[in-house]
N, C-alpha and C positions, 0 to 999 in steps of 0.2 A: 504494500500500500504506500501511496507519494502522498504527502502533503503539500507538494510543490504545484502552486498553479501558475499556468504559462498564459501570458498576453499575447496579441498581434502587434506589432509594429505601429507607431503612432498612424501612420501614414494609410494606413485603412480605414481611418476616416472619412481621408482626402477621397479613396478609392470607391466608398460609398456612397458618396455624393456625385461622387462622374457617375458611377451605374446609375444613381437615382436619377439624374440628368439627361443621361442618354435616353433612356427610356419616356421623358416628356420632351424631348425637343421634335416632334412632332406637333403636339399640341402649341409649342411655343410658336413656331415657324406657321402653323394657320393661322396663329390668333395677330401676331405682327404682319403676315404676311393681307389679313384682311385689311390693315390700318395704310397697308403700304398702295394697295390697290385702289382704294377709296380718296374721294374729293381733298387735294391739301396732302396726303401722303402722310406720314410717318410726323411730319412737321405741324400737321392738323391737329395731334394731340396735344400741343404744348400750348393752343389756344385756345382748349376749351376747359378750362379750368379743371377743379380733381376729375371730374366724369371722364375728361379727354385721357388721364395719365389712370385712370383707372387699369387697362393692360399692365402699365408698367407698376405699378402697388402689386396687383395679385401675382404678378411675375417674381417680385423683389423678394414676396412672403413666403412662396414656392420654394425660392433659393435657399434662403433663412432656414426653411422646416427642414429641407433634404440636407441643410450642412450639420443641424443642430440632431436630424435623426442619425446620418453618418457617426457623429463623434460620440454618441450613447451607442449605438453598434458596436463599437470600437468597445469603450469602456465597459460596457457587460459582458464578452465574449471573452469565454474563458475554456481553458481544457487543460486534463492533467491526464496519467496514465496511473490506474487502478485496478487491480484483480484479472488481469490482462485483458485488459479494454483499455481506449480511446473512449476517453469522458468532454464531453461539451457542455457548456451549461451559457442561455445567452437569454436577452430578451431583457425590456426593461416591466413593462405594464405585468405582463403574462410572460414569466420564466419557466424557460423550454428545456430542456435535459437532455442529450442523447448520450447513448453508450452503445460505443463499436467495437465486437470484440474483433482484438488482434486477427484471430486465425479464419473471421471472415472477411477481412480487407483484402483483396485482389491485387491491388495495386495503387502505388502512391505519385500522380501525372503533374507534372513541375510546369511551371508558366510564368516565364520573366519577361514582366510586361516594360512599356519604357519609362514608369517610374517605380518598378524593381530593383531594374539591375544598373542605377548609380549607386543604388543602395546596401546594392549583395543581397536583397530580397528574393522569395521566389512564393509564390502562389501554388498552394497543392491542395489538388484535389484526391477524394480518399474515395477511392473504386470498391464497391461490394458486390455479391454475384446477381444480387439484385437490386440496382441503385435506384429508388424510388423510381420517378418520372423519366420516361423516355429523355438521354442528353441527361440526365443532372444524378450531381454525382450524390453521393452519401453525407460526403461534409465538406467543405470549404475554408481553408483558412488561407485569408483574401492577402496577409503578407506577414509571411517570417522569415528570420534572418534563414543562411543554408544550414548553420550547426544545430538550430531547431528542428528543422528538415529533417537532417542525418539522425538526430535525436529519436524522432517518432519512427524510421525507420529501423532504428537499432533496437527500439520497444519493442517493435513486431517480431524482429527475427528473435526476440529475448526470449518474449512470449508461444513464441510456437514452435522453440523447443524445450519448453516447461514443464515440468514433470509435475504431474495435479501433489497436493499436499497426503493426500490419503496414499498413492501409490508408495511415496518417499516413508511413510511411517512403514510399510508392509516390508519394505527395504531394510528398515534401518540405519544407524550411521554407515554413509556412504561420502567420497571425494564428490565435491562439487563438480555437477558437470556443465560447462559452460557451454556457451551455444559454440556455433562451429562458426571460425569466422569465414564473411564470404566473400569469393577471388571476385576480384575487380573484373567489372566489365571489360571485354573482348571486344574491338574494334572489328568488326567485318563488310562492311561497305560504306563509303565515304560518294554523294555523290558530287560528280566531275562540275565546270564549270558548263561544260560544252553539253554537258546531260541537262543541266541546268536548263540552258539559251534553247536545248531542242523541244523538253517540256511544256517551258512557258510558251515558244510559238507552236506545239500544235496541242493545247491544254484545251482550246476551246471554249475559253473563260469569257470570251466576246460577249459570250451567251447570258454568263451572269450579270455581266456590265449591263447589259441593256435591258433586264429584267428588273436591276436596283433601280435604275432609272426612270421605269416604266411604272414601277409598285412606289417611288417618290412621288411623283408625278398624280399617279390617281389619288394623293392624299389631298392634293387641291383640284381635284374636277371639278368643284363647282365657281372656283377664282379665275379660272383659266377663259379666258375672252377666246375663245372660237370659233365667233366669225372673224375676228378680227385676223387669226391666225390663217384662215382659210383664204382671207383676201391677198395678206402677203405671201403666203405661199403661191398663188393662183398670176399674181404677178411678178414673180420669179421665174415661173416656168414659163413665161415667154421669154427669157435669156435664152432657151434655147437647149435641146438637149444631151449636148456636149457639158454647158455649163452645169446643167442639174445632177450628172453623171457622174462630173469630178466633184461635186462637193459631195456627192453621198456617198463614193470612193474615201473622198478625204476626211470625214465625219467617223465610217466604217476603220478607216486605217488609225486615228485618234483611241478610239475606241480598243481597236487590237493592241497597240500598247501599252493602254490601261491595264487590258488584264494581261499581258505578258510581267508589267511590272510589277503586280499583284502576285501572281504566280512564284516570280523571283524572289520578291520581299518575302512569301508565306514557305516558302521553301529552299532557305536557304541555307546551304551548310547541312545539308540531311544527310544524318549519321546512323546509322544503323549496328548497336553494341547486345551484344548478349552477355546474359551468366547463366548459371547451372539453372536457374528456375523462368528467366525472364527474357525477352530482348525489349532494349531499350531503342526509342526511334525518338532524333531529335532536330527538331529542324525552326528556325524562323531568323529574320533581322529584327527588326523593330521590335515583335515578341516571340521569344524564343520559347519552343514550349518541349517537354520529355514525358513521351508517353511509353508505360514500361506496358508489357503485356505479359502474362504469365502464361508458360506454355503449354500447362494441362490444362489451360481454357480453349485452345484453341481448334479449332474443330474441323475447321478444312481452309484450304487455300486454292484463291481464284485467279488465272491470271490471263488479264485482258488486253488486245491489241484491236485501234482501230485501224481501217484501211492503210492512213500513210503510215503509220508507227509500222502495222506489219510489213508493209514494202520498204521498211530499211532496217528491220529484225530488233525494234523497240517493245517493249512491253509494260504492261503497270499491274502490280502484283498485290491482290488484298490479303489480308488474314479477316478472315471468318472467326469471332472468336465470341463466346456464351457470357452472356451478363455482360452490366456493367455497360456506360456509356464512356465512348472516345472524345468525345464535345460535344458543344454547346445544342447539335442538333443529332445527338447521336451517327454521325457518321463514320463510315466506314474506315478500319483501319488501312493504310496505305503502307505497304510494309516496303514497295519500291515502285515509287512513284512514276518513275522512267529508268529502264538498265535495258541492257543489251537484253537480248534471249539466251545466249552465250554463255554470258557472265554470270545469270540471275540462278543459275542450275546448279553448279558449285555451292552458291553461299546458302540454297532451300536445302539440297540436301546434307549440309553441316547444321541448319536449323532443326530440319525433321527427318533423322537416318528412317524413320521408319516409313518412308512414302517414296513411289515411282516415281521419277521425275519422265523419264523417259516410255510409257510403256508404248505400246501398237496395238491402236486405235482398228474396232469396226466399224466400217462407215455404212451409211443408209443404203438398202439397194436399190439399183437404179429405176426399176418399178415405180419407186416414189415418189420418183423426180417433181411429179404434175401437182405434191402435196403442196408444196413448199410457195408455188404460187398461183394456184388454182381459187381458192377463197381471196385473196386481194382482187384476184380479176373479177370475181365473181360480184361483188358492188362497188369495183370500178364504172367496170362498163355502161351501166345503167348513167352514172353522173356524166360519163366523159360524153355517149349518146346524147346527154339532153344539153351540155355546153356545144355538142356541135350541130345541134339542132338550133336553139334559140342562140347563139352568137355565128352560126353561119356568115362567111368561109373559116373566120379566125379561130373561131373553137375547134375546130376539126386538130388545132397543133396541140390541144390536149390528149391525142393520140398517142404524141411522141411517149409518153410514160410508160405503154405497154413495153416496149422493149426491153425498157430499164427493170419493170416488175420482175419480167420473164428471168433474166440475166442474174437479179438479186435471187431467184429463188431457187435458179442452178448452183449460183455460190454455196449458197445455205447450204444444198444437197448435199453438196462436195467436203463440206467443214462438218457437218455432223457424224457422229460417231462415240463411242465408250470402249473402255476397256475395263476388264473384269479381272482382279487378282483375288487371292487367298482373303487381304484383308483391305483391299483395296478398291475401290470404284470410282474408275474418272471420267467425267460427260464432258465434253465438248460439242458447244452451238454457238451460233453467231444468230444478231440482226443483221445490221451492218458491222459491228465488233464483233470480232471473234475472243468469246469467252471459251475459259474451260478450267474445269472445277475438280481438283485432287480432294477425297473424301475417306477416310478411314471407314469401318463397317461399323465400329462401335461408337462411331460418333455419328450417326446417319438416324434422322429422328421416324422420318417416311419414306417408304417407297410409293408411289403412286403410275399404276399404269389405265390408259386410256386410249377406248376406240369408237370412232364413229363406226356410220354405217358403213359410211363407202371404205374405209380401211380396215373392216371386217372382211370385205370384199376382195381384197385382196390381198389379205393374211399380214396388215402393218397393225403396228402400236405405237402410242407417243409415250416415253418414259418418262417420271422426273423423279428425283431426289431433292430431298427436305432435309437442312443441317439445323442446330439452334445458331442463329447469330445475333447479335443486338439483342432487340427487343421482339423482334418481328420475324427472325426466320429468316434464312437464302434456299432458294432453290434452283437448280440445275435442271434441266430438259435437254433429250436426245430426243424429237420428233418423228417423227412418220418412220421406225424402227421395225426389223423384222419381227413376226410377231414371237417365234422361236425365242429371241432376243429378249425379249421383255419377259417371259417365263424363266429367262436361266436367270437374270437379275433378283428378280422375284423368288428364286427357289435358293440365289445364294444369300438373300437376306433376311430368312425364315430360321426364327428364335431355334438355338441348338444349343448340346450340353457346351460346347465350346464359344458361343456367343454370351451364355452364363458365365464364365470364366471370365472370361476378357471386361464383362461390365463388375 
């Protein structure tokens, strides 16, 4: 038992008042934003007496409450280590308790934000195998020194090699046994600069960009002047349209190095370290964050290539791993964000000796071919039929996509396929990525097989497999599969004395 109770860093004050901040500058940016649109602008307020600065009072008080709620945050949040647990105790009106034992914490994920680490701070979050709400971890403590850190750290490995009190009485006087102390993390993949530059341009982060922008944007649909916007537009586009071309060239290319830069800054310096129980993935500039994974959670590995990555032998490598969230939105682990194909095979099977990196793949038989794009065409055609009816001649060039459908569903044909081991099962399919997912037997939560009619018809099935990941589950699909096929999967994943063993 400690009677020592440990504080956060003054400066989580500071850091709960930015959260409490961020969080209404939405509301601030409508409510200024309507002052700014209206008769007189922003300068209308200072001539109508209190009512006009009315905004600016409830804004000042807003500040006030979230600084003064910040700095009681701060000064109630407290936590000690007891009976091997992580003790929390916080809250001012209504004080809240939690107690986490040691040998359920999963993982302890480090976060030096850019008022951390002038400080030697770091933000860690405390992973359990079931962290409440989807993204949010079990506890939070928003800033402590690193010896605090290593501190709570070295509680857990204290605690969970701890011999209960009753066992040590049944003993006797015995040598104290300490924990075992444990070897420093191994460096196993650093990546490159040029991994870096290739990531961020084909990341395809454009996409987030302009979604941030779009979801900003609908937060004043009703301030936004639109005809006004329609008129300038409408008289731009008689510049002519070379001019409107390059600017939405030039707009689109703005935008691509946003998220290139995004990219670079979120992932920089991405280091990939293991020890006997965990690997450590650490990557940021501005905020650097270490996310450790424990490797009996981890339950299968996915690893993805889209079109240009696969035409230059690039790959991005997830871990699938049970409980617990990675961030803020529970996303997926990235365990190699961009690596050769080459390269990535080496350092998975020093990760996990016990998985195929290489096996040989059954592919779909060719019989199937017509699965793959037969239902896209099938309520295609109706829409492309009626754009080339009602926009006759020009609608008929919605034609042009049959080929592309056709062409995409020969790829598919061609990339699908499984391979079956002793204690192994690997799917591989693509949309346009080609995914494919290495799966242990005794991590594998479902098998599910499915036939329509017409693939009754001609003796196919579509397989999938079901891992736990996250919150919600990954699953794997080999489509339009011989039907044979889908019986041996099925017959190798049916409960036996040796599938008892193994769980």
């Amino acid at each position: 038992m400690y009677e020592e109770r440990y504080k956060l860093h003054p400066i989580s004050a500071f850091l709960n008042f930015i959260k409490g901040l961020k969080e209404l500058i939405v509301p601030f940016i409508i409510v200024f934003g309507v002052n700014i649109f209206r008769d007189g602008g922003v300068s209308s307020m200072f001539t109508q007496g209190w009512q006009g600065l009315l905004p600016i009072i409830i804004g000042s008080v807003v500040l006030v409450f979230l600084l003064v709620g910040g700095i009681i945050k701060w000064k109630r949040f407290v936590y000690w280590f007891e009976d091997g647990e992580l003790r929390i105790e916080y809250g001012l009106f209504v004080k809240k308790k939690r107690y986490i034992p040691f040998d359920r914490i999963q993982s302890l994920n480090y976060t030096e934000g850019i008022f951390h680490r002038p400080l030697g701070l770091v933000k860690v979050k405390v992973e359990t195998a079931g962290s409440g709400k989807i993204g949010q971890a079990e506890a939070e403590l928003t800033a402590i020194s690193r010896e605090d850190a290593d501190r709570i750290e070295s509680e857990m490995e204290k605690a969970k090699h701890h011999l209960p009190d009753e066992v040590v009485a049944e003993m006797g006087p015995v040598e104290k046994v300490e924990a075992p102390v444990k070897k420093e993390a191994m460096v196993l993949y650093r990546m490159s600069m040029k991994e870096l530059l290739i990531l961020a341009t084909t990341s395809g982060g454009i996409g987030v960009v302009i979604s941030a922008v779009a979801l900003f944007l609908s937060q004043f649909s009703e301030l936004i002047p639109y005809d006004a916007i329609y008129e300038e537009v409408m008289l731009f586009l008689r510049f002519g349209v070379l001019i409107v071309a390059l600017t939405i060239f030039m707009v689109l290319l703005i935008v691509w190095v946003i998220s290139v830069i995004m990219t670079i800054v979120a992932n920089y310096q991405f280091t990939i370290q293991r020890d006997e129980d965990h690997i450590y993935i650490t990557r940021g500039l501005l905020e650097k964050k270490k996310v450790s994974v424990p490797l009996k959670r981890v339950q299968g590995i996915k690893v993805s290539q889209n079109p240009l990555r696969e035409l230059f032998g690039y790959a991005t490598v997830m871990v699938e791993s049970a409980g617990g969230s990675v961030g803020d939105k529970d996303e997926k682990i990235r365990l190699f964000p961009l690596v050769k194909a080459d390269r990535m095979i080496p350092i998975l099977a020093e990760l996990f000796p016990e998985l195929e990196w290489t096996p040989e793949l059954v592919k779909a038989p060719k019989r199937s071919v017509h699965f793959f794009y037969r239902l896209d065409l099938i309520w295609l055609l109706p829409m492309l039929a009626a754009l080339g009816y009602f926009f006759y001649p020009y609608g008929l060039l919605a034609l042009i996509i049959l080929p592309f459908i056709v062409i995409t569903g020969v790829w598919q044909h061609r990339t699908a396929g499984y391979a079956l081991g002793e204690k192994q099962l690997t799917m591989q399919f693509r949309g346009l990525s080609k995914h494919r997912f290495f799966m242990l037997k005794k991590r594998v939560q479902v098998i599910q097989v499915t036939q329509s009619f017409f693939q009754r018809r001609k003796g196919i099935a579509s397989i999938s497999s079901t891992i736990k990941s996250g919150m919600m589950g990954a699953t794997a699909t080999t489509p339009h599969m011989e039907k044979d096929d889908a019986s041996r999967i099925l017959a190798w994943y049916e409960p036996s004395g040796s599938r008892n063993n193994e769980r």
